[in-house]
N, C-alpha and C positions, 0 to 999 in steps of 0.2 A: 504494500500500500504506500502511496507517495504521503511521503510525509507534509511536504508544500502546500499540496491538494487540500490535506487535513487539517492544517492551522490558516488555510482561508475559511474551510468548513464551522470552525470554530471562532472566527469574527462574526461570520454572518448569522451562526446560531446564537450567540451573545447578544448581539444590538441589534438582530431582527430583519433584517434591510440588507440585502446588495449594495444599493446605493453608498449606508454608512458605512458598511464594512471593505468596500473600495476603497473612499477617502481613508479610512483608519490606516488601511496596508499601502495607500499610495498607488493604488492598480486601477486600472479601467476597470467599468462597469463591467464591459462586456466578456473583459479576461475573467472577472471572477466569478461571474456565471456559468463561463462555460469550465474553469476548474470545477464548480460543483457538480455540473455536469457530467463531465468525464470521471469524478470522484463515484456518481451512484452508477453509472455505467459499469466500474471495476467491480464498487461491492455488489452489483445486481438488485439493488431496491432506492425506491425512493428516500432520499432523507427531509428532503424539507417541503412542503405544500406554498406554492407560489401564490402571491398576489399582488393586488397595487399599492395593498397600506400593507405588505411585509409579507414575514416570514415564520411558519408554523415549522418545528417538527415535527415531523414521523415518528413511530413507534421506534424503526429504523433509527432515526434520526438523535432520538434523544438515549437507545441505546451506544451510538456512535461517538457522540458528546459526551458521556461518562467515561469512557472508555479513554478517549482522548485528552479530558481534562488529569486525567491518572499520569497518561504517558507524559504530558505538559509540564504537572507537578516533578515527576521525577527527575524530568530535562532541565527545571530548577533548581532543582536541590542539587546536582551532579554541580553545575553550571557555578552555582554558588561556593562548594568544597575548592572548584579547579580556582573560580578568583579568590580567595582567600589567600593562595599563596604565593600570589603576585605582592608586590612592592606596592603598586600605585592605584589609586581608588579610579576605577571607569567606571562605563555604562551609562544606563540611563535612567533617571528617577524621578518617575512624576508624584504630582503630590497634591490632591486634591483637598481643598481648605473651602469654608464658609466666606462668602465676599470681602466681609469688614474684617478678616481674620490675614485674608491674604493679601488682601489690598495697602493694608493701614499697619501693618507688622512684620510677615512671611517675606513680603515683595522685595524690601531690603536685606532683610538678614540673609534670605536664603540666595540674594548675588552676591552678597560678602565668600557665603562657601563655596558658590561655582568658581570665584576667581582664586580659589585656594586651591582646585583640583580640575587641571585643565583639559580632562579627560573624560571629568563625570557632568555629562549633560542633567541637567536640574529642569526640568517644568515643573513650574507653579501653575496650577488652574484655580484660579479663586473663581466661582461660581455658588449662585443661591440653589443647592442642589446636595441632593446625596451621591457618595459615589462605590460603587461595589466592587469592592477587590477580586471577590471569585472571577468577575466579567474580566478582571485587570483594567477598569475603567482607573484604577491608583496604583500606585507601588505603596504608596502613606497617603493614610487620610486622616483631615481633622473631622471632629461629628461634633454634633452639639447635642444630639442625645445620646443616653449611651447604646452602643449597639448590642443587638441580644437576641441576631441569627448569625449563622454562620461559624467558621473557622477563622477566629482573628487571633492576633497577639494584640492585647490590649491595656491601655493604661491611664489614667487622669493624668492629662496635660496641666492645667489649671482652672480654678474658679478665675470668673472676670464678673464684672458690674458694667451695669447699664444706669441711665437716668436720665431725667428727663429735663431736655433742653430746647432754647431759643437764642437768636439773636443777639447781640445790646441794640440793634439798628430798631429790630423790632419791639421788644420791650420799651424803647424811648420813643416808638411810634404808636402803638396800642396800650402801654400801660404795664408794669408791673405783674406780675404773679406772682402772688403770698401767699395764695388758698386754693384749696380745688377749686373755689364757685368763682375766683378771677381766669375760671379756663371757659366758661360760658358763653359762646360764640367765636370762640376761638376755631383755628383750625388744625387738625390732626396731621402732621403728617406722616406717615406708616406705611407697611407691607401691603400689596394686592393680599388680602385673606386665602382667599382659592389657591394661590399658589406657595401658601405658606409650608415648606416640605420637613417640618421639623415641630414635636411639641416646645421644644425649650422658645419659640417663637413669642406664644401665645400670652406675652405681656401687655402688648399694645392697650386692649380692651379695659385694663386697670385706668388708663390714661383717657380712654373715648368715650365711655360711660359720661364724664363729662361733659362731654362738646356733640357739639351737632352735625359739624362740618367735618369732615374729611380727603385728604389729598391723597392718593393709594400709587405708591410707584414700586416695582418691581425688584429694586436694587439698590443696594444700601446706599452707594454712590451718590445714586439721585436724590435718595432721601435726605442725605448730607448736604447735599447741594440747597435744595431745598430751600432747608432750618437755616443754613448758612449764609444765602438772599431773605432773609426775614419774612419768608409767606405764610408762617407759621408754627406750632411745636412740634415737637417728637423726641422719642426716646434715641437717645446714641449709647454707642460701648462710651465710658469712660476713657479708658487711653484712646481714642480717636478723638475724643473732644480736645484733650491735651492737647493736637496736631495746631487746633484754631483758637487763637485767643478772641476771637469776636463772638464765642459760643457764651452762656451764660446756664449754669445750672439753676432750675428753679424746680420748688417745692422737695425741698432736700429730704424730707422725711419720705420720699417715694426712689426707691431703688430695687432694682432687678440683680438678682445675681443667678448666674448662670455656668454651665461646666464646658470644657473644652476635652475631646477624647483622643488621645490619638491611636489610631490606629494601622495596623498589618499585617499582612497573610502568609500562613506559615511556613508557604514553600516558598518567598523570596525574602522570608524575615530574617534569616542571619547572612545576606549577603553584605558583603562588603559597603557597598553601596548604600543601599537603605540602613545598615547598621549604621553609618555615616551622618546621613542625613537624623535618622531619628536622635542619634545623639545630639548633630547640632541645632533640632530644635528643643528639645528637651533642656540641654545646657543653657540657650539662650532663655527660654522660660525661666528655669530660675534666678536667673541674673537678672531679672525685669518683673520679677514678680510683684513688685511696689506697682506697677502699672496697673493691672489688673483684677486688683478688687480691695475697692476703695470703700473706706466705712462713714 
């Protein structure tokens, strides 16, 4: 059996789609069809039921994908013992992070380590999103709940604080806030709800209960942007507000605290690489941990 064949089979069983599993490996559409193609021609059965919104396995299919995530694992584990006894740290190590995590902290440190080992390619993906190591969607992920499927190596990163801020622009153009009842036609500004992919999320509502108005954007980014042109409140992380001295904490008796997870998977967890990274963000966290949860 072509091995080639079988680790396209196993993108496109992952994330569903030709399409994405093309872009993931970098190949034409059309090549990696017709690999899977040729793939069930060898084995003599279908593996996956085609459509226009994706990709079903076959009985075939998902016995094929068990089989293959084994041999994958193993070609990890081998793959990891042979670098271990190299000199110098390579590869590649993605690292999937919560927006305001990787944006406002990750994005820095973690090009301090790339420039320390010029060999080991570092992606950051900060995205409002969960991500699943079985898929290999990470090498390291942060979560902000904790997780509680799967085959992880798992650890508390750290507690962080949230709380809830405004402007000075806006405060000296609408007025002060002392009290809940000075947030009374105020406006919220917050997460879309629907696409909130996390309980540790679900703070907002402490804060909107009050107000009647609402600005709902997508990305924390935005939400930053925002509070930061004065159109309104919202809750920020703490050490990102630090970033902006024109931020102002109000109503201090209201604070969120929140955990950071980090995690990964046990067939690329003691490689050289991700043992690498996980220390240097781990080390970094406690060297910073003053940032992070503030009383």
């Amino acid at each position: 059996m072509n091995w080639e064949r079988v680790h396209i089979f196993l993108e496109v069983a992952r994330v569903g789609q030709i399409s994405r599993a093309s872009r993931k490996l970098k190949l034409d559409h059309s090549t990696v069809a017709r690999q899977i193609t040729a793939l069930e021609t060898n084995i003599g059965a279908r593996l996956l039921e085609r459509s226009r919104s994706g990709c079903q396995l076959t009985s075939a299919g998902k016995t094929l994908l068990a089989a293959a995530e084994r041999a994958e694992s193993e070609f990890l584990r081998v793959n990891s013992e042979i670098g271990a006894a190299g000199d110098e740290i390579c590869g590649t190590v993605r690292v999937g992070t919560p927006e305001g995590f990787g944006n406002y902290y990750l994005a820095d440190r973690l090009g301090m380590l790339a420039s320390r080992h010029p060999r080991l390619l570092i992606q950051l993906v900060p995205l409002p999103r969960t991500f699943s190591l079985a898929r290999r969607e990470a090498d390291v992920a942060i979560a902000l709940d904790r997780p509680d499927r799967g085959r992880l190596i798992l650890s508390r990163l750290t507690n962080y604080s949230l709380s809830v801020y405004a402007s000075e622009e806006y405060l000296v153009r609408e007025g002060a806030i002392e009290t809940r009842a000075d947030l009374a036609g105020r406006m919220l500004i917050t997460h879309v709800e629907d696409l909130a992919y996390a309980r540790a999320l679900s703070y907002a509502s402490a804060v909107g209960r009050f107000m009647s108005r609402r600005y709902e954007c997508g990305s924390v980014v935005g939400q930053l942007e925002a509070i930061r042109s004065g159109h309104g409140v919202g809750i920020v992380h703490d050490y990102v507000a630090l970033r902006y001295p024109e931020l102002r904490r109000v109503l201090r008796e209201m604070r969120f605290t929140r955990t950071y997870w980090l995690a990964s998977h046990p067939d690329t967890h003691n490689s050289r690489q991700v043992q690498e990274v996980r220390r240097f963000i781990s080390g970094s966290i406690r060297e910073d941990r003053s940032l992070f949860c503030w009383q």
